[in-house]
C-alpha positions as CSV (number, residue, x, y, z in Angstrom):
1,X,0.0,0.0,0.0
2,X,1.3,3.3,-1.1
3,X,1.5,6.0,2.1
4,X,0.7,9.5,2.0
5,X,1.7,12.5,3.8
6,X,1.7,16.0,3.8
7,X,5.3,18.4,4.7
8,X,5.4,21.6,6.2
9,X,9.0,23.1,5.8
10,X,9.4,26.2,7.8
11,X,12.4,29.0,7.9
12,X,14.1,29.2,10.7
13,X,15.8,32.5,10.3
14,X,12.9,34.4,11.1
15,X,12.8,33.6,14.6
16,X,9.1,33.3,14.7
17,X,8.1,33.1,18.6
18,X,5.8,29.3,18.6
19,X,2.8,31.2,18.7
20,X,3.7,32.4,15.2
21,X,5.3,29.3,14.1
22,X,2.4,27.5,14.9
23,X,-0.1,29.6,12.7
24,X,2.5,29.9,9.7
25,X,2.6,25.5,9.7
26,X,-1.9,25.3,10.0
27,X,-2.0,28.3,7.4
28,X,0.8,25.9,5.1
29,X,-1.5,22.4,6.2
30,X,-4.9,23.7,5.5
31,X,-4.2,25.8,2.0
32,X,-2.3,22.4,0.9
33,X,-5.3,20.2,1.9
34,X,-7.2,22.9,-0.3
35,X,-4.3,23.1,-3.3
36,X,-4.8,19.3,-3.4
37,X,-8.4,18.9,-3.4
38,X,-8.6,21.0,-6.6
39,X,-6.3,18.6,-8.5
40,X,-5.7,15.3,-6.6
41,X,-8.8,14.4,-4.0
42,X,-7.9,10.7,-4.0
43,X,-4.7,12.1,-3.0
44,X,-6.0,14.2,-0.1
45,X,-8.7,10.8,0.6
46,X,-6.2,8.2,1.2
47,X,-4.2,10.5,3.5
48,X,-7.5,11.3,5.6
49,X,-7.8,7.1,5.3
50,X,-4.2,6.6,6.8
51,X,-4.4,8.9,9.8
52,X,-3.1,12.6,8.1
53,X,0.6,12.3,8.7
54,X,2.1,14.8,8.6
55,X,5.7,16.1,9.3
56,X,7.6,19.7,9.8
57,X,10.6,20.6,8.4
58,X,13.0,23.4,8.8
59,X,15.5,25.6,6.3
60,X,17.4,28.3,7.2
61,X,16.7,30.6,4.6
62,X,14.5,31.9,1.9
63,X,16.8,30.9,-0.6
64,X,16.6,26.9,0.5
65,X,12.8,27.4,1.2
66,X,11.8,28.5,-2.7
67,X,14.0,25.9,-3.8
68,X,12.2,23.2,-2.6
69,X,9.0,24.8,-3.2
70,X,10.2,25.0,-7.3
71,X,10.8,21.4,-6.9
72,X,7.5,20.4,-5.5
73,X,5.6,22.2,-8.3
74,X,8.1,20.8,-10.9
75,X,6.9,17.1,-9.6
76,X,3.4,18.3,-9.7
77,X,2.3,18.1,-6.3
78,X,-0.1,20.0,-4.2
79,X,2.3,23.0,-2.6
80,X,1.9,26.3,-1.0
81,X,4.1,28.8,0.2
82,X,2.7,31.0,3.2
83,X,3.3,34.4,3.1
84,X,2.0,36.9,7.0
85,X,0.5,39.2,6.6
86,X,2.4,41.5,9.0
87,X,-0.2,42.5,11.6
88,X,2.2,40.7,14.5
89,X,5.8,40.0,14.4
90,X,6.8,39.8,10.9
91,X,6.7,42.3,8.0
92,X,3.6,42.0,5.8
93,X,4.6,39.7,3.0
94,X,7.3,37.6,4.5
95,X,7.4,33.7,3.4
96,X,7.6,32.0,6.6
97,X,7.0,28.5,5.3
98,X,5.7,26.2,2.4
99,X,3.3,23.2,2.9
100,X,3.6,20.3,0.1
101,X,1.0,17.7,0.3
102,X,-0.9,15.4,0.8
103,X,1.1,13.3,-1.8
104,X,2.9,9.8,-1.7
105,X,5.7,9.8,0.9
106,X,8.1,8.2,-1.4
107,X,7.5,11.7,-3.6
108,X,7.9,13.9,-1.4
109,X,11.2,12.3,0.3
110,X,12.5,12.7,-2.9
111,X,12.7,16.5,-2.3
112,X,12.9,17.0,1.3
113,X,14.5,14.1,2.4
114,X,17.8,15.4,3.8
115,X,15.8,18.0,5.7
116,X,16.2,18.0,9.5
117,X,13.2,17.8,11.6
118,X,12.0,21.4,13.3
């Protein structure tokens, strides 16, 4: 049986305080879901099937971060990239994370596999 997850790959030169982090990876999880249910909902079925795993990731810049979004579209899967919208700690606009997912595991290891956990 093929397993399904969904990645959350946040920045971690921001220095978000875990309130903030915390928003940044549900806003990434929950516009992913809602990427994916537009062009894979057997995707996004099968994950809800196998429990919704899900996994965060960190970079430690921008750079690293759109790199591994660019990849995720290249593959075709269900991405975002989260951008606040300044009314806290960050300046309006800033890309605090990307969510890629729900999509086979074996896919998505294939980009952020060397990633440390957060």
């Amino acid at each position: 049986m093929e397993e399904f997850k969904q990645v959350i790959v946040v920045r971690t030169d921001l220095k978000m305080s875990k309130g903030k982090l915390a928003a940044q990876v549900a806003h990434a999880a929950v516009t992913c879901v809602l990427e994916a249910l537009k062009t894979n909902k057997k995707w996004v079925d099968e994950w809800v099937r196998q429990g919704q795993k899900k996994v965060v990731l960190r970079v430690e810049s921008l750079d690293e971060l759109l790199k591994i979004y660019n990849e995720a579209r290249a593959k075709k899967l269900p991405v975002a990239i989260i951008a606040d919208a300044g009314r806290t700690e960050l300046e309006p606009g800033t890309i605090t994370c990307i969510g890629i997912g729900p999509a086979p595991s074996k896919t998505i290891d294939n980009i952020t596999g060397r990633l440390k956990l957060l």
